[in-house]
N, C-alpha and C positions, 0 to 999 in steps of 0.2 A: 199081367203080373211079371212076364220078364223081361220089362222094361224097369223096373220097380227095381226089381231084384239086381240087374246089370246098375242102376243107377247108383244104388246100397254100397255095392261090391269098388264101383269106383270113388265113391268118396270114403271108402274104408283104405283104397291105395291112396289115396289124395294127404288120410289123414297119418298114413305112415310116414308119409314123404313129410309131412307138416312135421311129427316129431324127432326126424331127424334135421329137421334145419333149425328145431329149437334146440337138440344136444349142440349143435354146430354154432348156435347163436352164443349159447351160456359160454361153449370153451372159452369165442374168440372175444366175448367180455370180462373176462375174469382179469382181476387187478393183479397181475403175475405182467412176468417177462416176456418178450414174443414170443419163444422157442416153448414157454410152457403153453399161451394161448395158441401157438400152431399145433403144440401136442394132441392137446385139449377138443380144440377145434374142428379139426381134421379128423383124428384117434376114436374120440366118443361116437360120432355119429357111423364110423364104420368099424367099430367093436358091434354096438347095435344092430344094424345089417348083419354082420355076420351071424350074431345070433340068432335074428328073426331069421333068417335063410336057414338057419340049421334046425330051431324047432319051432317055429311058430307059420311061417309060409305055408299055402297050399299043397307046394313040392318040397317040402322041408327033408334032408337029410336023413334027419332021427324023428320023426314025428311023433305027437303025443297025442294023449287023449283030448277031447274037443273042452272035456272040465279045467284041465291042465291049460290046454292052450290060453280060453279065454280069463286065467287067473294072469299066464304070462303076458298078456295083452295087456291087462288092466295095469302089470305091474311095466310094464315099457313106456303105457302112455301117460300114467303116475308119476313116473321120472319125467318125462317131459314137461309136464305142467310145471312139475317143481323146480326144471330146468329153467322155464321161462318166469314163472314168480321172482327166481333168486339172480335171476338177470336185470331185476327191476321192470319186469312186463305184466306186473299184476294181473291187469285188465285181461290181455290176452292171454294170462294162463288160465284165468275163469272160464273164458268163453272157450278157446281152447280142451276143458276139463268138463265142461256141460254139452259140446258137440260130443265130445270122446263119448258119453255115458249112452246118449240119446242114439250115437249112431252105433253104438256097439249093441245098443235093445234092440236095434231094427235089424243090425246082422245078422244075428242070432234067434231071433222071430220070424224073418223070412227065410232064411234058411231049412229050417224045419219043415 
């Protein structure tokens, strides 16, 4: 079981990392100027970070409740799908949005 559970735990970091290179992806596509695509780019995906590291991380800062958490979870990787839809990545914001749900059931069921 805690091969199961480490295996969970790593494709939930995998899946973090995934929706920071889709904030990253949408910046440096945006039909703007390079300086707003470098903003954008760059900016989004480490505004995010820093708010995962402040309330949503294992060693978060300000920690919240685990209800709270997983509402602020759903709401990070929501952006993200939509981050990637509206980048013209349809495809991969589905399959992207259907891992998100599946692997946050299994986080949170093993977990307990």
């Amino acid at each position: 079981m805690l091969i199961v559970q480490y295996t969970v735990f790593g494709l939930f970091f995998l899946m973090e990392l995934c929706a920071l290179t889709a904030f990253s992806y949408w910046g440096f596509h945006m039909d703007r100027g390079w300086f707003i695509k470098l903003l954008f780019g760059l900016g989004t995906p480490l505004l995010i970070a820093v708010f995962w590291g402040t309330f949503i991380a294992p060693k978060a800062s300000f920690p919240v409740s685990t209800s709270l958490r997983i509402i602020l979870q759903l709401i990070v990787f929501a952006l993200a799908t939509a981050a990637l839809y509206f980048s013209g990545k349809s495809k991969l914001a589905a399959i992207f949005g259907v891992v998100v749900l599946v692997e946050m059931i299994l986080m949170y069921t093993i977990e307990e």
